[in-house]
C-alpha positions, 0 to 999 in steps of 0.5 A, spaced: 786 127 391 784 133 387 785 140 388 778 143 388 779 149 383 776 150 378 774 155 372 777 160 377 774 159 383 775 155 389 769 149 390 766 146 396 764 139 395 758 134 398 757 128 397 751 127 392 750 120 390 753 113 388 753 112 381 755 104 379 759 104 387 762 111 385 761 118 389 758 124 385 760 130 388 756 137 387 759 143 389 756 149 392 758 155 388 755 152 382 751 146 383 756 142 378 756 134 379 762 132 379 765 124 379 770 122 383 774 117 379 775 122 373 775 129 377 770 130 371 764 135 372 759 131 369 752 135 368 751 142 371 754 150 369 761 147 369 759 140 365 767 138 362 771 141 367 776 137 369 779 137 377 787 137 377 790 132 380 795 133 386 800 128 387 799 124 394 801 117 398 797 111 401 801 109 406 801 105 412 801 110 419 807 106 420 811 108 415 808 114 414 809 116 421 817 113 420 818 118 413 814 124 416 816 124 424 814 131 425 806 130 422 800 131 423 794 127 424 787 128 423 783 125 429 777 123 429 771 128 431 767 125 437 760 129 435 761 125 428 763 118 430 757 116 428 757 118 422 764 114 420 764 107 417 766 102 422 773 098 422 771 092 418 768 096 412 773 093 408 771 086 409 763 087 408 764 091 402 768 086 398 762 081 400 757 086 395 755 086 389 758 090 384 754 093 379 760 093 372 760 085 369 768 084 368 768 077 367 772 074 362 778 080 363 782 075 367 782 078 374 775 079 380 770 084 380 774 086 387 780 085 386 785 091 388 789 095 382 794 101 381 791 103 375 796 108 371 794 113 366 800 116 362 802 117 355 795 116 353 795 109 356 791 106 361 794 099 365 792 097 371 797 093 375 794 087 381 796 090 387 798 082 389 803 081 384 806 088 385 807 086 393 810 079 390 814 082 384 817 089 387 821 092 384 816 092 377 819 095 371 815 097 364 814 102 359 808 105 358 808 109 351 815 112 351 815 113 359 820 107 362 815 106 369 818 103 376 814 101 381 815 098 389 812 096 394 814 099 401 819 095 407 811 095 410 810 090 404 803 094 404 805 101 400 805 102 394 809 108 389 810 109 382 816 113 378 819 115 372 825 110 370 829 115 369 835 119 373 834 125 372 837 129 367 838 123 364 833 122 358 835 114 357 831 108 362 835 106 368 834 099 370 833 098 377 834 092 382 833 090 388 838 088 393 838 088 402 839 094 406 843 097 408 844 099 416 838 097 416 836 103 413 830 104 407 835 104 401 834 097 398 834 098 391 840 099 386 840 101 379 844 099 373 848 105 370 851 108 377 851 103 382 847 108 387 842 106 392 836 108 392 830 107 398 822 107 398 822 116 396 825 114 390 831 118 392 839 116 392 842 114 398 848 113 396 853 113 390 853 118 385 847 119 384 845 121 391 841 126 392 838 126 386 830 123 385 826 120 381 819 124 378 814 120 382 807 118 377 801 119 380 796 113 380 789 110 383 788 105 388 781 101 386 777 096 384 778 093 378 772 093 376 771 101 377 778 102 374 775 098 368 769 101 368 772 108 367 777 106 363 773 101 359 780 101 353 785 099 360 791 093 360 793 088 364 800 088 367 802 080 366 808 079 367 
């Protein structure tokens, strides 16, 4: 997700194209292409902008129904039902040729990542083992990553190991909740409870949150591809 400003102007954007199974987009304003992996305009007056990133989740409906009571839903248009892609979309277009050779890089062309950038590093983590190993902990350049899967078993999300103001990494471990509630991690230098928002429940940290790290869900062969210098999470 990205804001849709740029040079100083708000942009509305259209799909152009497909360009190795990833969107081209071509603003109005300018008739700038843009890419949608990188949020790069790529040819046009604004050639080597960049779009910035807005933090955002990808969550199931239950989950997120059960973190956000009060939200709101875009419903489906009814003129434009047509033009949506069809509820086994997913399945068909595993089945697709893709058009990035990664044989040889230890994961399929279709398997699905958490591909982070940070620190001037790129790694992609394999969503299966981050659902199986949850919590995940590493360290990208001098940047501590903590990384869960939701009580969904299907959710995703990513933070900065630390408790803030505290500079030093903070270990985390995963424990039973409590009352039933969302707080099933520990950490080790305070012994509070932290749940899936990455916020302490309880203890002395409670109240406090950790800063969330923005990441894309993706093929890995398009993370690849975009991200040619990328690493593998394998432990």
């Amino acid at each position: 997700m990205w804001k849709r400003q740029a040079a100083g102007r708000t942009l509305t954007f259209h799909l152009a194209g497909i360009n190795n199974q990833n969107f081209i987009m071509r603003d109005e304003e300018t008739g700038s292409y843009w890419q949608q992996v990188s949020g790069a305009a790529i040819a046009g007056p604004l050639r080597g902008a960049r779009l910035e990133l807005v933090s955002m989740d990808e969550l199931s409906f239950g989950l997120w129904r059960q973190e956000s009571p009060a939200g709101s839903v875009l419903a489906p248009v009814a003129n434009y039902a047509r033009y949506y892609e069809k509820q086994d979309w997913e399945s068909e277009i595993a089945k697709a040729h893709t058009v990035v050779d990664v044989s040889g890089t230890g994961l399929a062309a279709r398997e699905i990542v958490i591909g982070i950038s940070l620190a001037g590093n790129d790694r992609a983590y394999p969503l299966e083992k981050i659902l199986q190993q949850s919590p995940i902990q590493d360290r990208m350049g001098s940047v501590p990553v903590l990384i869960l899967a939701g009580p969904d078993g299907k959710s995703v999300r990513a933070f900065v190991s630390r408790i803030p103001p505290q500079s030093v990494a903070t270990e985390f471990f995963r424990t039973s909740a409590a009352n039933g509630q969302n707080d099933a991690l520990m950490d080790s230098a305070s012994g509070s409870r932290w749940n899936f928002q990455g916020c302490a429940t309880s203890g002395p940290a409670q109240g406090k949150c950790l800063e969330s790290i923005p990441y894309l869900k993706d093929y890995w062969f398009d993370w690849h591809n975009y991200h040619p210098g990328t690493t593998i999470y394998s432990r």
